[in-house]
C-alpha positions as CSV (number, residue, x, y, z in Angstrom):
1,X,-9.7,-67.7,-0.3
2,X,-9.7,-69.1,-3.8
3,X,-7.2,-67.7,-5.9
4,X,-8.6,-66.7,-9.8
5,X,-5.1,-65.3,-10.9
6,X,-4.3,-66.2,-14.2
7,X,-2.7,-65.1,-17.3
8,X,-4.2,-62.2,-20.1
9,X,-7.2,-61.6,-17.4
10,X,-8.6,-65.3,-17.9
11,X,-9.0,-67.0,-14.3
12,X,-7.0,-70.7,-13.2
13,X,-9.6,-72.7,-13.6
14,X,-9.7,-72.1,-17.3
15,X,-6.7,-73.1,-17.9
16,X,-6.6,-76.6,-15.7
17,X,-9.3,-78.7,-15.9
18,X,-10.7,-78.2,-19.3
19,X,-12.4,-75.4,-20.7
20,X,-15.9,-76.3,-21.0
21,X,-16.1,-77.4,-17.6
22,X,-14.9,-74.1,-16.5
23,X,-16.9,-72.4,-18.1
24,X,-20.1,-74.5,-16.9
25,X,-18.7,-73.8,-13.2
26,X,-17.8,-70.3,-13.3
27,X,-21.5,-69.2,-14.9
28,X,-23.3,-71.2,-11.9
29,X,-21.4,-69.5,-9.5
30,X,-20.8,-66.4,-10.5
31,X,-23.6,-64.9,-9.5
32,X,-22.5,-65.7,-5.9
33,X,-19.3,-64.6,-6.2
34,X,-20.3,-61.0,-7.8
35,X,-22.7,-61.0,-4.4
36,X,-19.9,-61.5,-2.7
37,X,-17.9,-58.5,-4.0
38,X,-14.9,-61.5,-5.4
39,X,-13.8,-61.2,-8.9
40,X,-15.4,-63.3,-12.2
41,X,-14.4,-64.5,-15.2
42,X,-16.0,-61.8,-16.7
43,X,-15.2,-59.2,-14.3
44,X,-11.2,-59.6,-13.5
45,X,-9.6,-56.8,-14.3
46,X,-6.7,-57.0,-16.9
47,X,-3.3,-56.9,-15.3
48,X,-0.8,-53.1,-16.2
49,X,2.2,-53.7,-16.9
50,X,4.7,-51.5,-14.7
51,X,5.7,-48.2,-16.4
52,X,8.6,-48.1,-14.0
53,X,11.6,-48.9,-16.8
54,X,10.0,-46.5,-19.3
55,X,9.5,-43.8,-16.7
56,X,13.4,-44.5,-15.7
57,X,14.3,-44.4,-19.2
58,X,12.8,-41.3,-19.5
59,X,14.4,-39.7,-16.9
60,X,17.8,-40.4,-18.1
61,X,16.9,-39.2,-21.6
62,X,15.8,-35.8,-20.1
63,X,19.1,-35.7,-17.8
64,X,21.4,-36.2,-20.7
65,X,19.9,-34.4,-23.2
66,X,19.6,-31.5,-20.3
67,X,23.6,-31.8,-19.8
68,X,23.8,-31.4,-23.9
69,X,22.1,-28.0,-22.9
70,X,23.9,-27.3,-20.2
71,X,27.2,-27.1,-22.4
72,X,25.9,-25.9,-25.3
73,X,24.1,-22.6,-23.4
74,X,27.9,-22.1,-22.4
75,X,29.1,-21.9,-25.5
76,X,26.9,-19.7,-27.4
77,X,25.3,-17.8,-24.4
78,X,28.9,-16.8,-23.4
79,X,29.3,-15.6,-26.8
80,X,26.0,-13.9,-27.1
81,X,26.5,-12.0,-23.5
82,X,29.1,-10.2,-25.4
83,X,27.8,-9.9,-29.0
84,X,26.4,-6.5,-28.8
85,X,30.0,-5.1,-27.6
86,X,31.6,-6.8,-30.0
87,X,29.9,-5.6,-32.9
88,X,30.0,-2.3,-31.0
89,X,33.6,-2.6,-31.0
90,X,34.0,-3.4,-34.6
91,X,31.8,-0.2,-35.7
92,X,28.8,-1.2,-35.1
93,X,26.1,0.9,-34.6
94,X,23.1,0.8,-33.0
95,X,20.1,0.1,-35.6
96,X,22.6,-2.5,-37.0
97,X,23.1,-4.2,-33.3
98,X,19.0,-4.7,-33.3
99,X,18.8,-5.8,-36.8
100,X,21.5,-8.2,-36.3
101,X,19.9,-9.2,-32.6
102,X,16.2,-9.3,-34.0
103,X,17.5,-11.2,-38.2
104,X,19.2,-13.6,-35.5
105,X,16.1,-14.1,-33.7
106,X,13.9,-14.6,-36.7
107,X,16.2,-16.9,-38.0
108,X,16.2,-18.7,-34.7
109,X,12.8,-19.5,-34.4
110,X,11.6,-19.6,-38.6
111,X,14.1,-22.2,-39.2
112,X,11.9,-24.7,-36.9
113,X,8.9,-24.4,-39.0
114,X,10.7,-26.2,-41.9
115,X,13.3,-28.2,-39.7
116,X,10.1,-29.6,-37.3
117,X,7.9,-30.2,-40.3
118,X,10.3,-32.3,-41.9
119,X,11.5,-34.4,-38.8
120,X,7.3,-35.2,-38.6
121,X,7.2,-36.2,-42.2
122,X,10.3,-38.5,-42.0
123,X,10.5,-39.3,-38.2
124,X,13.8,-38.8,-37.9
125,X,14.4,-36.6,-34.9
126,X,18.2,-37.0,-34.6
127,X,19.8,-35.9,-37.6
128,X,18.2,-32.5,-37.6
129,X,19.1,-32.7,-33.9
130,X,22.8,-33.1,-34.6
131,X,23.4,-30.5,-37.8
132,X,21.7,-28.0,-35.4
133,X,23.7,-27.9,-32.6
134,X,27.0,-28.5,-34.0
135,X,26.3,-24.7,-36.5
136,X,25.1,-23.9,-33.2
137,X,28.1,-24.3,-30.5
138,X,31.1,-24.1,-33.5
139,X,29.7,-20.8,-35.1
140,X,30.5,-18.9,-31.4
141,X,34.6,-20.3,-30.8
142,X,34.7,-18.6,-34.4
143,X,34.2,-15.5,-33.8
144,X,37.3,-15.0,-32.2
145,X,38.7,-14.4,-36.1
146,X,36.2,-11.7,-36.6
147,X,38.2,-8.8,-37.6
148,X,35.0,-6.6,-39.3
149,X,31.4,-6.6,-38.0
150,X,29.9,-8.0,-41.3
151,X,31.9,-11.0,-40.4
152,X,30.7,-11.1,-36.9
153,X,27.6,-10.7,-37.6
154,X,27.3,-13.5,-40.5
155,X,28.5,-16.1,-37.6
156,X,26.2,-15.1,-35.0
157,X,23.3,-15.8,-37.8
158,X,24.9,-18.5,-38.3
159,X,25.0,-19.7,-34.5
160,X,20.8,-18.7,-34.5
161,X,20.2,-20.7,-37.9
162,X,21.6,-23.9,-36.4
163,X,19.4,-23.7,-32.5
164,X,16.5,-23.4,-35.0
165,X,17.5,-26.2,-37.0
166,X,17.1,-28.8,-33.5
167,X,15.0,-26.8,-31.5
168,X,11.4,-28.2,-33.1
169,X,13.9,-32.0,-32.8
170,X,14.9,-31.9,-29.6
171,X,11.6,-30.3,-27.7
172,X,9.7,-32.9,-29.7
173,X,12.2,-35.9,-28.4
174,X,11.8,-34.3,-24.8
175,X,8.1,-33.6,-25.2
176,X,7.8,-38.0,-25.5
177,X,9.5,-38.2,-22.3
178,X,7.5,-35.3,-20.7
179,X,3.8,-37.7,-21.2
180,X,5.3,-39.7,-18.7
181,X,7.3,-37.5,-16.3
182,X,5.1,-34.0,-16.8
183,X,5.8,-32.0,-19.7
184,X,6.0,-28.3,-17.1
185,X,8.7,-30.7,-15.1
186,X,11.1,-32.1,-18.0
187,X,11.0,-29.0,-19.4
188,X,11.5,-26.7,-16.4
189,X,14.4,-29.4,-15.6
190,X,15.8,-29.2,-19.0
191,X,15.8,-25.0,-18.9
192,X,17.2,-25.0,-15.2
193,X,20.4,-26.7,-16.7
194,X,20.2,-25.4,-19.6
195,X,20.4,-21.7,-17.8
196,X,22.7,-22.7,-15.5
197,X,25.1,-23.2,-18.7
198,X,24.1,-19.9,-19.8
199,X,25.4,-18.4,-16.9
200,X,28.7,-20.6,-16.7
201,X,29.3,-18.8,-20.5
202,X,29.1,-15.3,-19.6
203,X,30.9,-15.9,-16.6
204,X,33.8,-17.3,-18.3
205,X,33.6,-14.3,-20.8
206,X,33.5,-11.7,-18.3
207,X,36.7,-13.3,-16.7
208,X,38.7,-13.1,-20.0
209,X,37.6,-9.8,-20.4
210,X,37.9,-8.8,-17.0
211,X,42.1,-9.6,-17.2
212,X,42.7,-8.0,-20.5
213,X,42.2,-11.3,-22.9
214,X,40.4,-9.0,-25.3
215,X,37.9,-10.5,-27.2
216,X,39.4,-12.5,-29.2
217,X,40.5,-15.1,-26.6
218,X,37.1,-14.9,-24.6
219,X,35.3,-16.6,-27.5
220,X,38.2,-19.3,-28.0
221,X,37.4,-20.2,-24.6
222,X,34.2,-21.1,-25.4
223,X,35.3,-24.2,-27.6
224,X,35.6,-26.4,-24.8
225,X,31.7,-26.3,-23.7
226,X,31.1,-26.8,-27.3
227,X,32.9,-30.0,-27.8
228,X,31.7,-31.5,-24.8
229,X,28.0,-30.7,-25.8
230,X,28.6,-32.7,-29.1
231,X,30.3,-35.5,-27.1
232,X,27.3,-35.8,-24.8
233,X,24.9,-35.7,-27.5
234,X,26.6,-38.6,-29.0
235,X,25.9,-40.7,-25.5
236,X,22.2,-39.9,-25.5
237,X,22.0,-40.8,-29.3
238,X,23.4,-44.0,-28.8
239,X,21.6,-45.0,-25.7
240,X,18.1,-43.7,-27.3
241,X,17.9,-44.3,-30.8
242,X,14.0,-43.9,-30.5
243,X,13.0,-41.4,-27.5
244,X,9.2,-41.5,-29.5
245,X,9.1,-45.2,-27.9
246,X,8.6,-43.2,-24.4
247,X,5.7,-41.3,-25.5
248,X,3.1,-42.5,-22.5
249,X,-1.0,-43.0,-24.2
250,X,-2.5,-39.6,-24.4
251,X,-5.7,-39.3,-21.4
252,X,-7.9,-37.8,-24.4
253,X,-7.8,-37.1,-28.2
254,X,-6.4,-33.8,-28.9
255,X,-6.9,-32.3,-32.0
256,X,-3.9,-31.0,-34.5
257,X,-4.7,-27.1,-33.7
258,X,-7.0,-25.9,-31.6
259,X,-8.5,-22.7,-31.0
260,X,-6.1,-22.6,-27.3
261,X,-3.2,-23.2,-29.5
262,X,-3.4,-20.5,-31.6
263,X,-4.4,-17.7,-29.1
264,X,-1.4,-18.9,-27.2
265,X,0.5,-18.4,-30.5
266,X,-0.9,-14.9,-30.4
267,X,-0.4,-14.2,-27.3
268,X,3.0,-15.3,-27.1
269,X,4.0,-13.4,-30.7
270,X,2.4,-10.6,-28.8
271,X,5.2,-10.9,-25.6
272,X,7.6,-11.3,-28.0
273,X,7.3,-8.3,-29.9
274,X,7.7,-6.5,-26.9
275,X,10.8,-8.7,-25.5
276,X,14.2,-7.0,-26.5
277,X,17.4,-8.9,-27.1
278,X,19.9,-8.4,-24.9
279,X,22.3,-7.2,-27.3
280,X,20.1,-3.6,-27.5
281,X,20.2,-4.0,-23.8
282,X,23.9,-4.4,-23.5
283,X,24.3,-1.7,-26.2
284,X,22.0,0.6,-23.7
285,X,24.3,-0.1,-21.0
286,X,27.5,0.9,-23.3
287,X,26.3,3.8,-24.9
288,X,25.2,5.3,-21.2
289,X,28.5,4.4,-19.7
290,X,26.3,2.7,-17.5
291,X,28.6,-0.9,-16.5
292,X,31.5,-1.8,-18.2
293,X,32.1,-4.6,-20.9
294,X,32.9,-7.0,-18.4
295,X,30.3,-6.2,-16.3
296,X,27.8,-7.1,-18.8
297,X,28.4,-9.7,-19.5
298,X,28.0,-10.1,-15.4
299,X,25.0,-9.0,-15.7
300,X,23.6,-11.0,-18.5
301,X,24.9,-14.1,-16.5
302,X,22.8,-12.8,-13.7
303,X,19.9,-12.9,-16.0
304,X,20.6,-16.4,-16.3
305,X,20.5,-17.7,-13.0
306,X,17.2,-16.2,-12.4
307,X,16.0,-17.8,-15.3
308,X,17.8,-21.1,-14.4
309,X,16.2,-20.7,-10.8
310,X,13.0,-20.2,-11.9
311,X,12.3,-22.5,-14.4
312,X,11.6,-25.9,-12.3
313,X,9.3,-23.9,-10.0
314,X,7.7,-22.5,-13.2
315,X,7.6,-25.8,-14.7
316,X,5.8,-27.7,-11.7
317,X,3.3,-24.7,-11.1
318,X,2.1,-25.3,-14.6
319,X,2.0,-29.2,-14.1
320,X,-0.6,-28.1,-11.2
321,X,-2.1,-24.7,-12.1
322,X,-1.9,-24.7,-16.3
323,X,-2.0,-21.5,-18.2
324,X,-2.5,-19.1,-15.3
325,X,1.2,-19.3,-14.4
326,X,2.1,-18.8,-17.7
327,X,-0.3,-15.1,-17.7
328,X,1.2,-14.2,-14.1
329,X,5.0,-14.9,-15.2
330,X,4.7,-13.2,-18.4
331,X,2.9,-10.3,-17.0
332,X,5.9,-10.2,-14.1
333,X,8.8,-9.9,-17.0
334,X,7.0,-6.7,-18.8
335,X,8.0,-4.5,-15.9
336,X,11.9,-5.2,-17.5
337,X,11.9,-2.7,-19.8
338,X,11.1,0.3,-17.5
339,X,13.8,-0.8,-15.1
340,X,16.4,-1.3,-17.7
341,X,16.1,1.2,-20.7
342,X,15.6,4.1,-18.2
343,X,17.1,3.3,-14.6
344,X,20.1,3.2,-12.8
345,X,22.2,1.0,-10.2
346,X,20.1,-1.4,-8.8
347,X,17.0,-0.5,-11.0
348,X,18.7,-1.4,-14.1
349,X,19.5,-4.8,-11.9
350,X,16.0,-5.7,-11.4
351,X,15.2,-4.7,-14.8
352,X,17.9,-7.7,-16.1
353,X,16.4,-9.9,-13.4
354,X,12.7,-9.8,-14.7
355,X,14.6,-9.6,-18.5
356,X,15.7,-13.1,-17.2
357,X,12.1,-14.2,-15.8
358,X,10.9,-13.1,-19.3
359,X,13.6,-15.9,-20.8
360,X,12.7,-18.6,-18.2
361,X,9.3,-18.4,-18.8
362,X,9.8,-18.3,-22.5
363,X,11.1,-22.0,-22.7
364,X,9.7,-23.7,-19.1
365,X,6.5,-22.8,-20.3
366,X,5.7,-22.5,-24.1
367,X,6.6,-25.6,-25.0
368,X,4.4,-27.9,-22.7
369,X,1.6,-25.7,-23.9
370,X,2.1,-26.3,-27.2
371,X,3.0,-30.6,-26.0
372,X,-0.2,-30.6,-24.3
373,X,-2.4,-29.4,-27.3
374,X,-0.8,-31.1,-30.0
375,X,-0.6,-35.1,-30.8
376,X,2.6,-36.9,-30.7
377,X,3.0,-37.6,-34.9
378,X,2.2,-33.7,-35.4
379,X,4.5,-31.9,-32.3
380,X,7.5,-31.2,-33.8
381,X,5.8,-29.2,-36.5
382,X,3.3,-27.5,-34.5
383,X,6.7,-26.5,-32.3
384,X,8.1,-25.2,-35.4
385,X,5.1,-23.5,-36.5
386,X,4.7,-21.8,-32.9
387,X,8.4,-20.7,-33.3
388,X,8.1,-19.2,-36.4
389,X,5.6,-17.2,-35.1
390,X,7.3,-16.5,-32.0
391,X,10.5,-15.4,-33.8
392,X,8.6,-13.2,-36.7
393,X,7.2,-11.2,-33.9
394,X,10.6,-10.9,-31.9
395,X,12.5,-10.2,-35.1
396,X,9.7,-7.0,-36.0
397,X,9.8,-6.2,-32.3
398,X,13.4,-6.2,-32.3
399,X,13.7,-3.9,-35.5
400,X,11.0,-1.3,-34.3
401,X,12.7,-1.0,-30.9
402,X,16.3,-0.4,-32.5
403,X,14.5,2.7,-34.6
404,X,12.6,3.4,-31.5
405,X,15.7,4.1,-29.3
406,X,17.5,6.1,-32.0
407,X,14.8,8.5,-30.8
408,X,14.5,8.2,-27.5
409,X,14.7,5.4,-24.5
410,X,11.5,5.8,-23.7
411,X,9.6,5.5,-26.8
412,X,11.2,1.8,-27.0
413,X,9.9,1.2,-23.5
414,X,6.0,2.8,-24.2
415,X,6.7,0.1,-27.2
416,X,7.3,-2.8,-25.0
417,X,4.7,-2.4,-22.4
418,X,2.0,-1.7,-24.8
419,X,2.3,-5.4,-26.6
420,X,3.5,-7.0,-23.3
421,X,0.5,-5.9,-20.9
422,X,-2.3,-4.6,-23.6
423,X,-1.5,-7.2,-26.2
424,X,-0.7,-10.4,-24.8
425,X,-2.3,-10.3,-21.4
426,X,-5.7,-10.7,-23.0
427,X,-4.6,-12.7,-25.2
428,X,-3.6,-15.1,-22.4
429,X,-6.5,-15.0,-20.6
430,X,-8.8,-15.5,-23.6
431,X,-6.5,-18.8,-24.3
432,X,-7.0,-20.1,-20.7
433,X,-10.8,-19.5,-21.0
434,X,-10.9,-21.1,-24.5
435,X,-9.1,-24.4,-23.3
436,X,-11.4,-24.8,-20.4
437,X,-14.5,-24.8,-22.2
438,X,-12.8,-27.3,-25.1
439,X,-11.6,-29.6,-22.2
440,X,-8.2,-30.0,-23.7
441,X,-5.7,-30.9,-21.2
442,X,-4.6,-27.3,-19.9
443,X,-6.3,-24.8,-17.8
444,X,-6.0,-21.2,-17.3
């Protein structure tokens, strides 16, 4: 058979015996050739080039930027599993412990609205990326100086200002690799370590605690994780100095917001609201002489592996299913608050184990919403923006459900279910519905 291979689509022939000629020939027959189902001159397909290095690339990006994770969830997860008995121990008291949780919170996801904004104005990811997490793992190994809860709770602000600094950086750098690999997978892959180092920290906390190290020495500990995070971060900037290069061509045009987007946004703002840090949970468990200290921070760790097991799962339903899985697992976590502001023994255990659905979901899920609505140049600020919202609503959530439980348990529970299933359920479902009939690349 007569071989038309050839270079940029344009057959042999062209290229060997003159180009007239060629021409001449391949009109006359080509109408014989088409008849015969063999390719033309004008019909040979353009050869792809192999996305197989890029797509290997990418992988390694996500893997080392997932380690970074992995060690720094160890160092300020470990240090948050025990914030709310710290500052309990310092004379804390409770309103204080959900102002501090929710200002923390607010802080936490605010900051990305400026922080994102700027990285897409000067595209320059890394820097912001950098700053963020080393406030974020160095502001936890201090708090072993804290001798006075105003001091304590200036660093654990501290620690929440700096995640929001690189969160919008480092979801958008993830988000390029995520185009080629599945944005519910890289994402699901990068929460599954990074959970599994937020159950390493707790772990280690609980231990200090559990042989008499006091407090003090528990959050020492908790430099070592920290270091290594910054040391790994340094490998994955040096090996990708531009992770945008990975960013796969989009299958359609998708617009800067959307109407999707921003009932997801309201929906999730919704959840949030209704979500409670764990320090008011750990302060719940304290005050009721439910657990002990150490034993809460056990427990927190436990919330961590459930998120850490869930997310991949979570992450490759959504790759298949779109936003129905994100309804069905944030409509799972809102039976948490029941379970843990008003149970007992292994109630209050499957209360912290849908607390840590509710935390899984969170990050395996929101963000490849928001990656598969928004283009590439405008991501890390619609990120940012999405946080911002995300964390006003937790940081108002948080506050009302501190003044709520100076009352009564209850009343902070009544609170969380009414946002959680009346709110944001609808809210979901409405944001599923509205991507469908836009044909943007999500479903619900």
């Amino acid at each position: 058979m007569r071989s038309y291979e050839g270079r940029n689509g344009i057959p042999e022939a062209l290229r060997s015996r003159g180009i007239r000629r060629a021409i001449r020939a391949d009109r006359t027959a080509a109408p014989l050739r088409e008849r015969k189902g063999e390719p033309t001159a004008r019909t040979w397909p353009r050869m792809e080039k192999s996305t197989a290095p890029l797509d290997r690339r990418a992988y390694r990006f996500v893997l080392l930027m997932s380690v970074v994770s992995l060690f720094a969830d160890a160092a300020y997860e470990g240090g948050r599993s025990a914030a709310g008995q710290l500052l309990a121990h310092l004379g804390a008291g409770g309103l204080v412990v959900g102002i501090v949780g929710g200002l923390g919170e607010l802080l936490n996801f605010v900051v990305p609205f400026v922080s994102g904004r700027i990285a897409d104005r000067t595209r320059r990811y890394w820097p912001g990326t950098f700053t963020g997490y080393a406030l974020n793992v160095f502001s936890v190994p201090a708090l072993a100086f804290a001798r006075s809860w105003p001091v304590a709770a200036v660093l654990l602000l501290a620690e929440r200002f700096g995640r929001g600094i690189r969160r919008p950086t480092a979801r958008a750098m993830l988000s390029y690799a995520g185009s080629r690999l599945g944005q519910g997978w890289v994402f699901g892959l990068h929460e599954a370590l990074d959970q599994t180092g937020a159950t390493l920290g707790p772990l280690a906390v609980a231990l200090v605690l559990a042989v008499g190290g006091g407090f003090p020495r528990a959050f020492a500990v908790l430099a070592i994780p920290a270091i290594l995070a910054m040391a790994v971060l340094i490998v994955a900037r040096l090996a990708f100095p531009a992770p945008h290069e990975m960013e796969a061509a989009p299958e359609m045009t998708v617009r800067v917001r959307s109407l999707p987007y921003w009932l997801y946004l309201a929906a999730a703002a919704c959840s949030a609201a209704g979500f409670a840090d764990f320090s008011l949970v750990a302060y719940h468990l304290a005050a009721q002489r439910l657990v002990g200290d150490a034993w809460i921070a056990v427990l927190y760790a436990f919330a961590m592996i459930v998120a850490a097991a869930i997310s991949m799962p979570l992450g490759r339903l959504y790759d298949r299913h779109g936003g129905i899985v994100v309804t069905a697992a944030f409509a799972l976590s809102a039976a948490y608050a029941p379970l843990a502001f008003l149970g007992h023994g292994a109630a209050v255990a499957i209360g912290i184990a849908l607390w840590g659905v509710g935390m899984g979901a969170q990050d395996a899920l929101l963000p490849p919403v928001v990656a598969r609505l928004t283009p590439r140049d405008r991501r890390a600020g619609a990120l940012g923006t999405f946080d911002a919202a995300y964390g006003i609503a937790w940081f108002l959530g948080s506050v009302a459900m501190g003044a709520l439980y100076v009352r009564a348990a209850w009343a902070t529970v009544a609170f969380a279910l009414v946002l959680q299933l009346a709110c944001a359920l609808p809210l979901y479902v409405l944001a599923g519905r509205a991507a469908r009939r836009q044909h943007e690349p999500i479903a619900g």
